[in-house]
C-alpha positions as a LaTeX table, in Angstrom:
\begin{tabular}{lrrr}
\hline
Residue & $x$ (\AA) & $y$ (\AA) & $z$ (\AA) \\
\hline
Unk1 & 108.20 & $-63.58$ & $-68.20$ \\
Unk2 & 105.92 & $-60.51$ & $-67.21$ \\
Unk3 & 103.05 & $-62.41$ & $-69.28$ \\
Unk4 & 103.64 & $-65.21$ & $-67.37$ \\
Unk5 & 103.44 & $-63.65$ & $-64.04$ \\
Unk6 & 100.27 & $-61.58$ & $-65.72$ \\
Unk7 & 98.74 & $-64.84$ & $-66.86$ \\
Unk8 & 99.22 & $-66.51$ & $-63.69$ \\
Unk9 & 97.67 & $-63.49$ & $-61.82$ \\
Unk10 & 94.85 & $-63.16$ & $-63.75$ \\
Unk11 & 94.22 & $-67.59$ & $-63.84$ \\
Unk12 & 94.70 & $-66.81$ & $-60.05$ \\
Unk13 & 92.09 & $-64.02$ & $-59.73$ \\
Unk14 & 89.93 & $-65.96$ & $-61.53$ \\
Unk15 & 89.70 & $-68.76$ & $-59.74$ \\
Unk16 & 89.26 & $-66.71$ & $-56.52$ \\
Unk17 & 86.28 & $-65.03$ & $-57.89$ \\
Unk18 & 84.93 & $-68.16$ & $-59.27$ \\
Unk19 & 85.38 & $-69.37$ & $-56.20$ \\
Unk20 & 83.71 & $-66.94$ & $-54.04$ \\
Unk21 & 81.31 & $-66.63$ & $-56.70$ \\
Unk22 & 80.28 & $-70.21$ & $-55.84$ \\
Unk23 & 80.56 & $-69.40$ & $-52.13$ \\
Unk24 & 78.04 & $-66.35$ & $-51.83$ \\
Unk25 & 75.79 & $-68.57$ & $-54.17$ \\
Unk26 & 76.32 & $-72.07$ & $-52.23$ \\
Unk27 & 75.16 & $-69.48$ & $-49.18$ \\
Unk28 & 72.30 & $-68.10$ & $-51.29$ \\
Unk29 & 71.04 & $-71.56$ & $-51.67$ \\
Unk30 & 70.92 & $-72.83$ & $-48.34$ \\
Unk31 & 69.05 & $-69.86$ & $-47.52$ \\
Unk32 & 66.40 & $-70.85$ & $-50.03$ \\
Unk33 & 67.02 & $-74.52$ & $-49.07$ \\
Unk34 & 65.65 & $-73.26$ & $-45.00$ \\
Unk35 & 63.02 & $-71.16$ & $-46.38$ \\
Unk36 & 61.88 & $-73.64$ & $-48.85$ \\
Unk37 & 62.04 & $-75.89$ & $-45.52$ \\
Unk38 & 60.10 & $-73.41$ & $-43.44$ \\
Unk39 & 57.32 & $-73.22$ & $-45.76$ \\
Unk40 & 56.85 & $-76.89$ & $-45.97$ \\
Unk41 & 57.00 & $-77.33$ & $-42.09$ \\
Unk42 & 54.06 & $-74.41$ & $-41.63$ \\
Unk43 & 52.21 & $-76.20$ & $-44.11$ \\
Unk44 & 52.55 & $-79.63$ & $-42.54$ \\
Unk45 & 51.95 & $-77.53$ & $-39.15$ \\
Unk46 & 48.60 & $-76.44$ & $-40.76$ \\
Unk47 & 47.46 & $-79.79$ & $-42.34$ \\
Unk48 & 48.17 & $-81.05$ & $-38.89$ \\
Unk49 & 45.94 & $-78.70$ & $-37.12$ \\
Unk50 & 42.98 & $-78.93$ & $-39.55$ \\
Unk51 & 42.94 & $-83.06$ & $-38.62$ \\
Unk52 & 42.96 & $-82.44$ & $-35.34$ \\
Unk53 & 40.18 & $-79.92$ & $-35.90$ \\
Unk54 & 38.25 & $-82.89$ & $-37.81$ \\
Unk55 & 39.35 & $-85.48$ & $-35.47$ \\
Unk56 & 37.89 & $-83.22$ & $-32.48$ \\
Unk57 & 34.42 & $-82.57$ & $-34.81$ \\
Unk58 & 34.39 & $-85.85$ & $-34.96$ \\
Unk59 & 34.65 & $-86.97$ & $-31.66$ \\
Unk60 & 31.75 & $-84.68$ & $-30.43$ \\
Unk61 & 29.35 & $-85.96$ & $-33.01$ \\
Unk62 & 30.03 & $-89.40$ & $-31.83$ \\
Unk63 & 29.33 & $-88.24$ & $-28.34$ \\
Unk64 & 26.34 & $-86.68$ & $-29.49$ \\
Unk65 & 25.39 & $-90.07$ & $-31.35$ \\
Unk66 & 25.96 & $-91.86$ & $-27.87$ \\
Unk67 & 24.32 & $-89.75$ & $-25.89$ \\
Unk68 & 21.41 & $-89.86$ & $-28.01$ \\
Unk69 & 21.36 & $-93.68$ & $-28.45$ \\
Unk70 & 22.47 & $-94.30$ & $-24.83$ \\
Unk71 & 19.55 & $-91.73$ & $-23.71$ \\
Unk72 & 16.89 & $-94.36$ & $-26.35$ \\
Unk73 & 18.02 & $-97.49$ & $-24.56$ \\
Unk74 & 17.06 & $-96.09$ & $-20.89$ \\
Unk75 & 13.80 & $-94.74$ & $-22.65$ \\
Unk76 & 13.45 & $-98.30$ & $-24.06$ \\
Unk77 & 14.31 & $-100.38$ & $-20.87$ \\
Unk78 & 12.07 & $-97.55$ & $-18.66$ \\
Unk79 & 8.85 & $-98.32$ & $-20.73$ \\
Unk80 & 9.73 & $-102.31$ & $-20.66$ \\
Unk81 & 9.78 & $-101.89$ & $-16.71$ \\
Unk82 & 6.53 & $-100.36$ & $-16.66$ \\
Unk83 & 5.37 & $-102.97$ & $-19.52$ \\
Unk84 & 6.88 & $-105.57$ & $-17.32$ \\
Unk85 & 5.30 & $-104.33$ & $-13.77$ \\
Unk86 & 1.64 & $-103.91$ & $-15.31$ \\
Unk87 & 1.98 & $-107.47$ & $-16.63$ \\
Unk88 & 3.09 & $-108.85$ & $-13.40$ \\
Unk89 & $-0.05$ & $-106.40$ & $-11.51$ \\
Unk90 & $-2.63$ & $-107.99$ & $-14.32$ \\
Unk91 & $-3.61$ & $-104.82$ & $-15.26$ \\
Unk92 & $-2.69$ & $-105.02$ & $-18.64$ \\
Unk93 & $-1.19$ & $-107.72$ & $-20.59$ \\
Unk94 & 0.33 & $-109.03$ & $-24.12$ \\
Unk95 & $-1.88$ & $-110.80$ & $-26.75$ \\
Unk96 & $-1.78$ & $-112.34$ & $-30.06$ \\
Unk97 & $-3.79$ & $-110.71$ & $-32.47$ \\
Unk98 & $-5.03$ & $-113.07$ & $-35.21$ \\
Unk99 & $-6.76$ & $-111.94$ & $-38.61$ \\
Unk100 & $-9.47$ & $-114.29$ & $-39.38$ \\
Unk101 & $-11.51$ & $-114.42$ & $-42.98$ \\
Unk102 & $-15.30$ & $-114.74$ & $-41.55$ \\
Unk103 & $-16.58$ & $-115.26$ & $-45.21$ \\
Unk104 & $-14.07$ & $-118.36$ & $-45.89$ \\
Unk105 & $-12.71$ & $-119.21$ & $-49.37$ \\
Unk106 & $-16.08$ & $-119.76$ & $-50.75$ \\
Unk107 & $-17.46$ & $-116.84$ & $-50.59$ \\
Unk108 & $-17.06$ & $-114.55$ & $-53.20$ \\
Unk109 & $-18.76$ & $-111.47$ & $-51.08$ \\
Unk110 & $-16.84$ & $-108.49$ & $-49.69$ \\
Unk111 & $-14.15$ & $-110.83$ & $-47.80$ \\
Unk112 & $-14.07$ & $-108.79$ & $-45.26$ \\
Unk113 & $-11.18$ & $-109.38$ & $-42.42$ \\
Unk114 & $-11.96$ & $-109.46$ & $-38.75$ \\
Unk115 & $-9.78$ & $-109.85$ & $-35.33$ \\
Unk116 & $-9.78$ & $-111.83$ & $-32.66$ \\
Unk117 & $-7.28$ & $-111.50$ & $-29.86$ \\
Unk118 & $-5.68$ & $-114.75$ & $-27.92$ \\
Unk119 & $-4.88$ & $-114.13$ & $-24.30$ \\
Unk120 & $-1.18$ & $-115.42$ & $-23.51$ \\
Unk121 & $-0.18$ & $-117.60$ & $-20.40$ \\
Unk122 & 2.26 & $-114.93$ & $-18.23$ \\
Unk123 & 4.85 & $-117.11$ & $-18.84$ \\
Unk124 & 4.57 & $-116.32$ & $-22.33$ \\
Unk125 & 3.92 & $-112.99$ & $-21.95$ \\
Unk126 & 7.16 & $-112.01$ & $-19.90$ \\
Unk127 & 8.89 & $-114.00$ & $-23.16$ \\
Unk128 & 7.39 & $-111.54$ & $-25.92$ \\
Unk129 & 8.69 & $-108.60$ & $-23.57$ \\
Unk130 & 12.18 & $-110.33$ & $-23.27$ \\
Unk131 & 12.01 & $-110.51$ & $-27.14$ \\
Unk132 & 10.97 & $-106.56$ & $-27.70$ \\
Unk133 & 13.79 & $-105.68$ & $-25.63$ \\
Unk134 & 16.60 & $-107.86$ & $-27.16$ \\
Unk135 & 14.98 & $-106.35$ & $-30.92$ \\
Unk136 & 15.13 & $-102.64$ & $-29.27$ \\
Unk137 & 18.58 & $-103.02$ & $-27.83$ \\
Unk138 & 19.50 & $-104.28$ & $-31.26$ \\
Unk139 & 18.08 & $-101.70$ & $-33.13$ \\
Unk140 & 19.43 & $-99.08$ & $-31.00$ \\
Unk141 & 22.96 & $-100.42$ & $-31.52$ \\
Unk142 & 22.46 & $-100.98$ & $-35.16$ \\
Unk143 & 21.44 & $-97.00$ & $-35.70$ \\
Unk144 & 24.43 & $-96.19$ & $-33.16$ \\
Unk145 & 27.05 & $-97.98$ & $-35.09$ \\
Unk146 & 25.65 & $-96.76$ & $-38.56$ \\
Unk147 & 25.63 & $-92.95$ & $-36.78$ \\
Unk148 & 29.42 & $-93.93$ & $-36.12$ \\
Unk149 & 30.12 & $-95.20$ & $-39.71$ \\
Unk150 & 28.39 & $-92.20$ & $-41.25$ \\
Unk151 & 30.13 & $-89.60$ & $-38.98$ \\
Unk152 & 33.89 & $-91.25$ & $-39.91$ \\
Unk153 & 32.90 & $-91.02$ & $-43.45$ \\
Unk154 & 31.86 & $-87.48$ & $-43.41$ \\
Unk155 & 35.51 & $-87.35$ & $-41.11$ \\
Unk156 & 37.53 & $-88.47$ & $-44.19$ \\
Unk157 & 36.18 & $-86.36$ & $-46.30$ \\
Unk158 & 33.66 & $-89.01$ & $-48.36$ \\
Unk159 & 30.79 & $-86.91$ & $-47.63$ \\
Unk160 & 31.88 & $-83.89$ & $-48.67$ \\
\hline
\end{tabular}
């Protein structure tokens, strides 16, 4: 009977220490688990700073890309003004410049090109100035927007 008991002991201890055994190492692995955890979260804590650095790069080269297109659109409208007031004073004006071949198709000389200029009713002339600064306005917003398209490229990383 005393190799039962033994037996039974022993089975006993066993499974205590097998038990424990998975314990201590069920313990050992959460601790990995949190540190495994922790490392993740300071990495996602530093990929999350470095777009916010971007995102803030990014944001002040756009401001610098408005400021500079916002400053060419006063500079445009300011020169239309004056344009526009030395039109309306008739001290200068707008004409049409026309090439003209003073030889004709005859000719086989030098073919030499001259100018004439065409002066334009005032009507006509505030017109051309409307149309220079609807093109300028454009233009200025076309080289904004591809300033912005350029600068959230380089933001993603597409121009690296």
């Amino acid at each position: 009977m005393l190799d039962k008991a033994k037996l039974l002991g022993i089975a006993l201890g066993a499974a205590l220490a097998i038990s424990a055994g998975w314990l201590v190492n069920g313990w050992r692995l959460d601790g990995q688990h949190a540190a495994e955890l922790a490392q993740r979260d300071r990495q996602a804590l530093a990929v999350a700073e470095q777009v916010m650095a971007i995102g803030r790069a990014a944001n002040a080269a756009i401001s610098t890309a408005d400021a500079k297109a916002w400053k060419g659109l006063e500079d445009d409208k300011k020169e239309l003004r004056r344009l526009r007031g030395c039109v309306a004073d008739g001290t200068c004006g707008v004409r049409l410049i026309t090439a003209e071949d003073r030889h004709g198709p005859g000719d086989p000389g030098a073919g030499s090109v001259g100018h004439d200029t065409v002066e334009l009713d005032p009507d006509v002339q505030r017109r051309v100035l409307d149309h220079r600064e609807a093109i300028g306005e454009d233009a200025r917003k076309l080289e904004y927007l591809r300033a912005y398209a350029e600068q959230c490229w380089h933001a993603v990383g597409g121009g690296v």
